[in-house]
PLY file of the C-alpha trace (Angstrom):
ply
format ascii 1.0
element vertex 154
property float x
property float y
property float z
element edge 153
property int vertex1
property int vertex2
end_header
-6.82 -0.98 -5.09
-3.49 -2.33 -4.66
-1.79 0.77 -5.39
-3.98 2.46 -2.63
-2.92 -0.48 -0.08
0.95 -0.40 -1.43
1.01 3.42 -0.93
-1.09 2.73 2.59
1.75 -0.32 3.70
4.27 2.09 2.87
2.89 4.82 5.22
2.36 2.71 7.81
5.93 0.78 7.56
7.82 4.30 7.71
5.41 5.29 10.77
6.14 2.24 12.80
9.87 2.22 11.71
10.21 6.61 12.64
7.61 5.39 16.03
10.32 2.67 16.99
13.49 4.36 16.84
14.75 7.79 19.19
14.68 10.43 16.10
12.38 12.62 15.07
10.41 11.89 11.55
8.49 14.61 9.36
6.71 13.77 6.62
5.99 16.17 3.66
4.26 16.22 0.42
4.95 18.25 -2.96
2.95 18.75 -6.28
4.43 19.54 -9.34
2.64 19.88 -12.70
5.84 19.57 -15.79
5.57 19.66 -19.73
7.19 17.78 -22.19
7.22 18.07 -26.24
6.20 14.31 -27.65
6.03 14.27 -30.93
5.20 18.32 -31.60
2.35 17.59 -28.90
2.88 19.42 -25.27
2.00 16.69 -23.02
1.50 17.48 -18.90
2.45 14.81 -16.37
2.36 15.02 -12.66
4.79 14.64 -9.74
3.76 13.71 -6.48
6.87 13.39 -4.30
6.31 12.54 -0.38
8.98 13.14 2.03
9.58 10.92 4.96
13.45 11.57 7.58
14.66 9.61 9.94
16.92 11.44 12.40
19.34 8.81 13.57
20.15 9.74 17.50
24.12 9.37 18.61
24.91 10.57 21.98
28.11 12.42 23.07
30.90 9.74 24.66
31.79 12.31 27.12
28.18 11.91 28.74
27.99 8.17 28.68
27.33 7.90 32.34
24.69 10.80 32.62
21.24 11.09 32.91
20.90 14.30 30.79
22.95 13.89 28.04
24.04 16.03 25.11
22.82 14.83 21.61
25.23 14.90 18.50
23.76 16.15 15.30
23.43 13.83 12.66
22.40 13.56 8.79
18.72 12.49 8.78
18.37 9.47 6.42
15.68 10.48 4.22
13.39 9.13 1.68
11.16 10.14 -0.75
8.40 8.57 -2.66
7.55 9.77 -6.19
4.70 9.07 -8.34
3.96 10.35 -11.76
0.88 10.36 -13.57
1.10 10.62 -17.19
-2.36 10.59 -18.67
-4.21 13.11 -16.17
-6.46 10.72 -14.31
-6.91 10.14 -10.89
-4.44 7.21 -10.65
-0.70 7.55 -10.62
0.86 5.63 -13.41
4.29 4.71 -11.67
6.19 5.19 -8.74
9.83 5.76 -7.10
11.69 5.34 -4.44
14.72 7.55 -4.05
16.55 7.25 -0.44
20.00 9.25 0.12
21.62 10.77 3.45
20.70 13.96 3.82
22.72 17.01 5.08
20.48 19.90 4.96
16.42 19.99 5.05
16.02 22.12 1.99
18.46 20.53 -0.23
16.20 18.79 -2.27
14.99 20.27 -5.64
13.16 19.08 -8.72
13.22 21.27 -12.00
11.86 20.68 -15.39
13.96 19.34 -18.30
13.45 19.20 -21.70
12.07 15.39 -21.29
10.93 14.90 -17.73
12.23 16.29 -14.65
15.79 16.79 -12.55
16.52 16.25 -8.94
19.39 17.86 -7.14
20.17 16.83 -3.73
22.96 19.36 -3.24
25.30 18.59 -5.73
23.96 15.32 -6.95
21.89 15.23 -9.52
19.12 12.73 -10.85
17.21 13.12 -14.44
14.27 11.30 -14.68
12.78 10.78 -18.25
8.91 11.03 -18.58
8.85 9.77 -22.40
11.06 6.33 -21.83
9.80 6.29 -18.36
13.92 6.08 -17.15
15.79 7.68 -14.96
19.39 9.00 -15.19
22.07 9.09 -12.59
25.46 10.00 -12.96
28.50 7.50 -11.78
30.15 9.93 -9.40
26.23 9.79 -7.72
25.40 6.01 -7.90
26.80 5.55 -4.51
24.32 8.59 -3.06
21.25 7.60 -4.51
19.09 4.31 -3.57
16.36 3.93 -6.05
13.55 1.14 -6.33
11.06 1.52 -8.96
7.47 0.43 -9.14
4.13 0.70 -11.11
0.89 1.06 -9.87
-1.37 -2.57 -11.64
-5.01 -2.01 -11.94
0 1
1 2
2 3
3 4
4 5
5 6
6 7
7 8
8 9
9 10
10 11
11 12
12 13
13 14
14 15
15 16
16 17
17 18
18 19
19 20
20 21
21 22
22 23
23 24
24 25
25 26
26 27
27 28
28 29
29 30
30 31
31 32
32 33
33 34
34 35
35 36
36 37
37 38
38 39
39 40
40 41
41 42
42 43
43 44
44 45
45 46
46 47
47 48
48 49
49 50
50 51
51 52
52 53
53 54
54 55
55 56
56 57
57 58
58 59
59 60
60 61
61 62
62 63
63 64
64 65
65 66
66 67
67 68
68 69
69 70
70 71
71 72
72 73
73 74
74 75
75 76
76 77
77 78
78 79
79 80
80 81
81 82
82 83
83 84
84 85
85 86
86 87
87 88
88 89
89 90
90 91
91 92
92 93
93 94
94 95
95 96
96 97
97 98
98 99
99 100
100 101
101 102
102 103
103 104
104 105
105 106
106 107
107 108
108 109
109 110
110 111
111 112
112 113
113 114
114 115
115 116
116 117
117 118
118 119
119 120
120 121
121 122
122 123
123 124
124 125
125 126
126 127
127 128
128 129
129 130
130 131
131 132
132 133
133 134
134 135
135 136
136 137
137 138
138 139
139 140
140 141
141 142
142 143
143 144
144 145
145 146
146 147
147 148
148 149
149 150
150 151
151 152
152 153
């Protein structure tokens, strides 16, 4: 129940927030099904990853004074949430929050690893580790990547 009303405060938060502010939000969702080898066992976990960007509005200074004025393009601020579910049930077993500046809408891509799963945000790069449950970012990337983990309690 209180993953259901996290995940629902979460939704609602980013719809206020995207409702509130000039830019345009879109909101997407992805599946993913991986494999891992634990012990000489294949074991299948889940990624969920939902997509929320916030387009950021700056106007041109050369049309201060005007009523139409031209728009500047700017990175959308995005953020993702991902939740994994190890054991195949209907819950999701924990959950992340990875938030970067992003530069181009299909940028983002998650590939399978030997344990767990990669994300590459152009050239930054994430690994996430299914069998210690940790994730993996390189120095040059720290300053990219915002992460905040969480678990889902029964």
């Amino acid at each position: 129940m209180k993953t259901l009303l996290t995940i629902f405060s979460f939704m609602t938060l980013t719809a206020f927030v995207a409702h509130a502010q000039d830019g345009v939000m879109s909101a997407t969702q992805e599946l993913k099904t991986f494999t891992v080898s634990e012990n000489g066992k294949e074991k299948q976990f889940s990624v969920k990853v939902m997509e929320h960007r916030n387009y950021e509005v700056e106007l041109e200074k050369k049309d201060e004074n005007k009523v139409n004025q031209t728009r500047k393009s700017m990175p959308a601020f995005v953020t993702k949430l991902i939740a994994i579910d190890y054991d195949g049930d209907a819950a999701y077993d924990s959950y992340t929050t990875l938030k970067y500046k992003g530069s181009d809408k299909n940028a983002f891509e998650m590939s399978p690893t030997d344990k767990g799963f990669e994300i590459r945000v152009n050239d930054r790069t994430m690994r996430y580790n299914v069998l210690d449950d940790m994730y993996y970012i390189k120095d040059k990337n720290k300053d990219f990547f915002i992460i905040e983990e969480f678990t889902a309690t029964p």
